[in-house]
MARLO-248568 format. One record per atom (N, C-alpha, C, O): residue in one letter; x, z, y. Coordinates in steps of 0.05 Angstrom, whole numbers, plus 5000, padded with zeros to 4 digits. Last residue first. Layout:
# MARLO-248568
AXZY ...
This chain:
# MARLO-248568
X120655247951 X117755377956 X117655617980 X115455727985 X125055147929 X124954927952 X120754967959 X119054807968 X127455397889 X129555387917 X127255187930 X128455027946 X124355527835 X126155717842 X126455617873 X125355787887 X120454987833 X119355247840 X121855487845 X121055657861 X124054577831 X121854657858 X121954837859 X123054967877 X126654697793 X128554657820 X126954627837 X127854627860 X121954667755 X123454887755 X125654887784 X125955097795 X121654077753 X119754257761 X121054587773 X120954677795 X126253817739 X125353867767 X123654037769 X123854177789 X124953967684 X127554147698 X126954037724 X127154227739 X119953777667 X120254097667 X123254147676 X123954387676 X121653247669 X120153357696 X119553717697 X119053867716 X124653167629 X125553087660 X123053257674 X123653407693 X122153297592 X124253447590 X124853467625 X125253657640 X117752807584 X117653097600 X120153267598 X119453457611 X122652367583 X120252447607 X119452697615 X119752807637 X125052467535 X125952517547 X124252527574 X124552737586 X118852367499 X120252647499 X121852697527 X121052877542 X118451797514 X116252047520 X117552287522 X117452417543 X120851437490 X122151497515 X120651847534 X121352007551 X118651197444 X121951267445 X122651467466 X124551627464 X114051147463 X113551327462 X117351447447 X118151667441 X113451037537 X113950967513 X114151217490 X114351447497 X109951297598 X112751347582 X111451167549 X109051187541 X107151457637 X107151117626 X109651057611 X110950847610 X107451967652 X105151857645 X105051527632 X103151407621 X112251987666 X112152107637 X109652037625 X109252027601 X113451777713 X114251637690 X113651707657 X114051587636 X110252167743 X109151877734 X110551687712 X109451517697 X113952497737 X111552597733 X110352247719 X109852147697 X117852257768 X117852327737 X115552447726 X115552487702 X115952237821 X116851967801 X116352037771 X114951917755 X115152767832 X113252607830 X112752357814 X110752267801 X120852987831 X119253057814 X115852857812 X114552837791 X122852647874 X123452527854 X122252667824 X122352557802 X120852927910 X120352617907 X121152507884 X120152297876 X122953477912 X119953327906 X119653047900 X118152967883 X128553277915 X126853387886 X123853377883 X122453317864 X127853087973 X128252987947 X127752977928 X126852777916 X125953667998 X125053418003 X125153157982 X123153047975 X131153927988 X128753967968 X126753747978 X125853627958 X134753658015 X135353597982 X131653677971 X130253557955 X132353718069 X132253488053 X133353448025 X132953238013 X134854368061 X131354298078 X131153968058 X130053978036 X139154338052 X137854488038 X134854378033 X133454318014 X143453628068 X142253898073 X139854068056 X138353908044 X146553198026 X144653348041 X144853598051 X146553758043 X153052858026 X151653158014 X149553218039 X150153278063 X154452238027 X154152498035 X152452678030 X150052618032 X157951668008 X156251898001 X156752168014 X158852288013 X159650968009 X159251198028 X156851488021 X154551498029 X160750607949 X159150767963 X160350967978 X161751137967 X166650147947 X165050387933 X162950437963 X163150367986 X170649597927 X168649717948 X167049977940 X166149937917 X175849147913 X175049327910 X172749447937 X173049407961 X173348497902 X174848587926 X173348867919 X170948887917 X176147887868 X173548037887 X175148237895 X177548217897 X176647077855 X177747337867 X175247517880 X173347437893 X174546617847 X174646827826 X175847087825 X176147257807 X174646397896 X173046487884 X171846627855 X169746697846 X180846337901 X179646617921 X176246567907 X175146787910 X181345877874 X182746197859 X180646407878 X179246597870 X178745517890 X176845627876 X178545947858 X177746117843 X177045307958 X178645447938 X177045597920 X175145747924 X172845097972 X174544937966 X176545107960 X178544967956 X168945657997 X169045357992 X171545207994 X172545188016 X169646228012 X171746017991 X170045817983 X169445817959 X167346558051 X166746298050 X170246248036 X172346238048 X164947228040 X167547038044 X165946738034 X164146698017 X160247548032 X160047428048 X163347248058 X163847168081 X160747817984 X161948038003 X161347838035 X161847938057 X160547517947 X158247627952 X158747797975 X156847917984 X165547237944 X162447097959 X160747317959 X159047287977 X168647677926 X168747527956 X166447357960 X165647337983 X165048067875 X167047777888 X166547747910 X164247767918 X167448747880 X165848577884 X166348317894 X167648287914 X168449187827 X170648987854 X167848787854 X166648707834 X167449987851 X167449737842 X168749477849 X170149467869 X164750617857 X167550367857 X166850177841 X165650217819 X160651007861 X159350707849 X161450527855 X160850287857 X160551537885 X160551267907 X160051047887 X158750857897 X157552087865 X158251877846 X158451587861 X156951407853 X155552667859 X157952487871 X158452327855 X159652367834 X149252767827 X152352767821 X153152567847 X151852367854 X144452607840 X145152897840 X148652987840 X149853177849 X143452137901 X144452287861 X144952527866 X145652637886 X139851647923 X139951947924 X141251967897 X140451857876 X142351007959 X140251137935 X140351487933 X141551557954 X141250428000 X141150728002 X140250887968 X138050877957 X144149858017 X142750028001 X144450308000 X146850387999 X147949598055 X145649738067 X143849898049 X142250058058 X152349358028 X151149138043 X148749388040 X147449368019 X155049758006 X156949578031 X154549448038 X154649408062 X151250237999 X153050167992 X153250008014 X152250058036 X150451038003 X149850768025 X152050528017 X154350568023 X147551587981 X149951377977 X149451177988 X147251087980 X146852337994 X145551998000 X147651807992 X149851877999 X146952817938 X148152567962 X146252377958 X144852287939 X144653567931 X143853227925 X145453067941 X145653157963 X146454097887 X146653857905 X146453557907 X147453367894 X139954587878 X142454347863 X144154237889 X143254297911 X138655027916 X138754817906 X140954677895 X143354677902 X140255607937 X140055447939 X140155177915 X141955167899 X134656217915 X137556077916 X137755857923 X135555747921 X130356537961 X131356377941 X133956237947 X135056177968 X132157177975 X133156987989 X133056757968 X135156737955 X127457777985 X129357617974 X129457337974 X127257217972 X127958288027 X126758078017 X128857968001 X131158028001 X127258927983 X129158788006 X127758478005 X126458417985 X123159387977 X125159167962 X125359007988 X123758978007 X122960017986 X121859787994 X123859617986 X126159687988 X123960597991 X123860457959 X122960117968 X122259987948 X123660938033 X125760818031 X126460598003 X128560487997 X117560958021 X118860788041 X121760708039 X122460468041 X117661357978 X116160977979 X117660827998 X118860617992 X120461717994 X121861547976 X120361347968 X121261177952 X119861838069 X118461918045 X119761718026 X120461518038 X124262218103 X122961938101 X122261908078 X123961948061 X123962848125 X124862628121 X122962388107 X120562418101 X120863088194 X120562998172 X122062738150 X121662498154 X126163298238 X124263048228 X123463108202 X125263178186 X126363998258 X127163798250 X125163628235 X123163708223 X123964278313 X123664358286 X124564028279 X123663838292 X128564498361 X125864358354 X125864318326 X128064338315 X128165328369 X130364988364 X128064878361 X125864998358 X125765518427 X125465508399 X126565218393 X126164998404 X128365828484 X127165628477 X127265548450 X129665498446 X129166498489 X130866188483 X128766088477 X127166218464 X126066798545 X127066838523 X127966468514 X127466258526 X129767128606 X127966908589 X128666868561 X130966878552 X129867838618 X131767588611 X129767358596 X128467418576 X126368158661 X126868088644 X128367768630 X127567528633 X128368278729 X126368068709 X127768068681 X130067998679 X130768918750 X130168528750 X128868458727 X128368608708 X127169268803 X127969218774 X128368888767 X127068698773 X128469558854 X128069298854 X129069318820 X131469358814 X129370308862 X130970008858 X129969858846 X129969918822 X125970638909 X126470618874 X127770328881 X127270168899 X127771248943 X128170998940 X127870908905 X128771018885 X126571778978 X126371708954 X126371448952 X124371368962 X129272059030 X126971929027 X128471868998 X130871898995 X130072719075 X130072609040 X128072379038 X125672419041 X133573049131 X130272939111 X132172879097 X134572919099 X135673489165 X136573439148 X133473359138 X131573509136 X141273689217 X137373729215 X137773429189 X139373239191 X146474119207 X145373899218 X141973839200 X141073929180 X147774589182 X147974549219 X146874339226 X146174319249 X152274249142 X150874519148 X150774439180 X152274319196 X151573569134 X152473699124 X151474099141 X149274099151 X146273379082 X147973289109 X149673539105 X149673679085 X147572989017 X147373149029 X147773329055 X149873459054 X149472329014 X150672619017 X147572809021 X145572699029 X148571869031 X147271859005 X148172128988 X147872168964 X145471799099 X147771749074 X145471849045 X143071889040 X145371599166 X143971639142 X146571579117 X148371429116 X145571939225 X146671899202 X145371809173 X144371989159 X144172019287 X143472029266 X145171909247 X146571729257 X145972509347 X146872299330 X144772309294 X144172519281 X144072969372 X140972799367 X143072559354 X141672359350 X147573409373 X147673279394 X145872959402 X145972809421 X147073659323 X146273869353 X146473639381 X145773699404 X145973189283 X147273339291 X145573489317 X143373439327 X141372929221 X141972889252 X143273179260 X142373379250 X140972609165 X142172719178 X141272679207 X140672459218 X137272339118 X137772319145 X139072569153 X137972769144 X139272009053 X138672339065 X138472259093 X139872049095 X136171808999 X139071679019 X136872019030 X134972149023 X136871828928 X135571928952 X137471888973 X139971918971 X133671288877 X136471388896 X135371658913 X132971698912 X132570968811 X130771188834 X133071358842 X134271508827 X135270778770 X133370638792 X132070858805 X129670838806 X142270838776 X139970958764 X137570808781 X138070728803 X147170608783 X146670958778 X144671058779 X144371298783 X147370138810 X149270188776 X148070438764 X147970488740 X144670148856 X143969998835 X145070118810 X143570178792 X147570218909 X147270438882 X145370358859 X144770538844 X145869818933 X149069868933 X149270078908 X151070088891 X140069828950 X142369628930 X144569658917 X145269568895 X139870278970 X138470178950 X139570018927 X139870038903 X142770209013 X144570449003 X143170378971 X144570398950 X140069709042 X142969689036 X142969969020 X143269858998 X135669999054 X135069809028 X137469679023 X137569529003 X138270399100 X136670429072 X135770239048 X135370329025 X139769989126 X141470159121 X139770199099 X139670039081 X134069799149 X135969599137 X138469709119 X139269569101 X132170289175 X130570169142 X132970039129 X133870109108 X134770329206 X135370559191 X134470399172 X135770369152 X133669869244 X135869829242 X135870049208 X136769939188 X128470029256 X128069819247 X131369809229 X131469749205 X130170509292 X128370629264 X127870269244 X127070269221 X132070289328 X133870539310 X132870559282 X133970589260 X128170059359 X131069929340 X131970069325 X132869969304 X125670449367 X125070309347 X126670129341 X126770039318 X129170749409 X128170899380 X127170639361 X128070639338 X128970299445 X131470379425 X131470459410 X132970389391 X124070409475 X123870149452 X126970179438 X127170049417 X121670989460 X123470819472 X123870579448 X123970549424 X119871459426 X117171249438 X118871029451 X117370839456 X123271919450 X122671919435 X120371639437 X118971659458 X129871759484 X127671889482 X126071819468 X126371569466 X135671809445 X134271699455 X131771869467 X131572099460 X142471929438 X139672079432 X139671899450 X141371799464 X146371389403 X146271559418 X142771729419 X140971659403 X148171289327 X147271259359 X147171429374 X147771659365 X150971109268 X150971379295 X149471159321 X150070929327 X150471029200 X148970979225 X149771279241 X149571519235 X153770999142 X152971139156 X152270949185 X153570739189 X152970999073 X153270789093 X152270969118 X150071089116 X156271079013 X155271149024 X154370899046 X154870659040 X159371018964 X157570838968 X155770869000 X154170689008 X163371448956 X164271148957 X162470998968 X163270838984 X161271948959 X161871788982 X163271538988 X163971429009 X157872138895 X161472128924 X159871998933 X157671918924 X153072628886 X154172358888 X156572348905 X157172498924 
């Protein structure tokens, strides 16, 4: 082996059983599991050598001592490392999603309803149509509450007026169609018989505007 790695210890002679010898000999170990280490690259089992000269200096290396000098051999094995951990196993991927499940029908949104208005005429009647329809009209000044007493042009005079109409909401149009499927129900029951046909006609198309938007 060179002498790159070596590591040398000198002291002075001691006597033998002195508490310096056992520093010596505490200190030599430490040298020794340093030369252990240090030669790691070159094999796991080292030999460091003691040396000691004619003049009781000690030496420890990783030489051979050299001639003339009093000469042991200790055998060193090098600290093996741990085997490398092994990888953690990918996680095994999701089961995909079975084609019942992704087969589920969406809910579905009944359609909305016809449209119904409230119509509010000038003096407080309320009626429901299906059609926008305010009801313009000219209504005479007496009925509108004008006092033409003693004139009688301004009482043959009237006065244009229509219905205030506004478009329900979803919730009260179907509110309606019930109500007004109930009417027609009853009208079909006391229907004429000129009038019978058109009755039920009427109540199989409310019927039908219940049952699609307002169930």
């Amino acid at each position: 082996m060179g002498r790159s790695c070596q590591a040398r210890i000198t002291a002075l002679p001691v006597a033998a059983g002195s508490g310096e010898g056992r520093g010596l000999r505490v200190a030599g170990a430490g040298v020794l599991l340093a030369l252990a280490l240090t030669t790691s690259a070159r094999g796991a089992e080292i030999t460091v050598y003691r040396c000691e000269d004619a003049a009781g200096r000690v030496t420890l290396q990783d030489d051979p001592c050299a001639q003339g000098q009093q000469q042991s051999e200790r055998r060193m094995t090098r600290p093996q490392d741990p085997p490398p951990a092994r990888p953690r196993p990918a996680p095994e991927p999701s089961a995909p999603s079975s084609p019942a499940a992704d087969a589920r029908p969406a809910p579905t949104v009944p359609p909305a309803p016809p449209p119904m208005y409230r119509c509010t005429d000038y003096d407080g009647d309320v009626r429901h149509t299906e059609e926008f329809a305010p009801n313009t009209r000219c209504v005479p000044l007496p009925a509108l509450g004008y006092d033409v007493r003693g004139n009688p042009a301004a009482a043959s005079t009237c006065r244009w007026v229509q219905e205030s109409c506004l478009r329900l909401d979803d919730a009260e149009t179907c509110r309606q169609f019930k109500a007004k499927l109930r009417q027609a129900e009853s009208d079909a029951l006391h229907a004429f018989s000129d009038t019978a046909a058109y009755r039920r006609s009427e109540v199989e198309r409310l019927r039908g505007i219940v049952a699609r938007s307002c169930n």
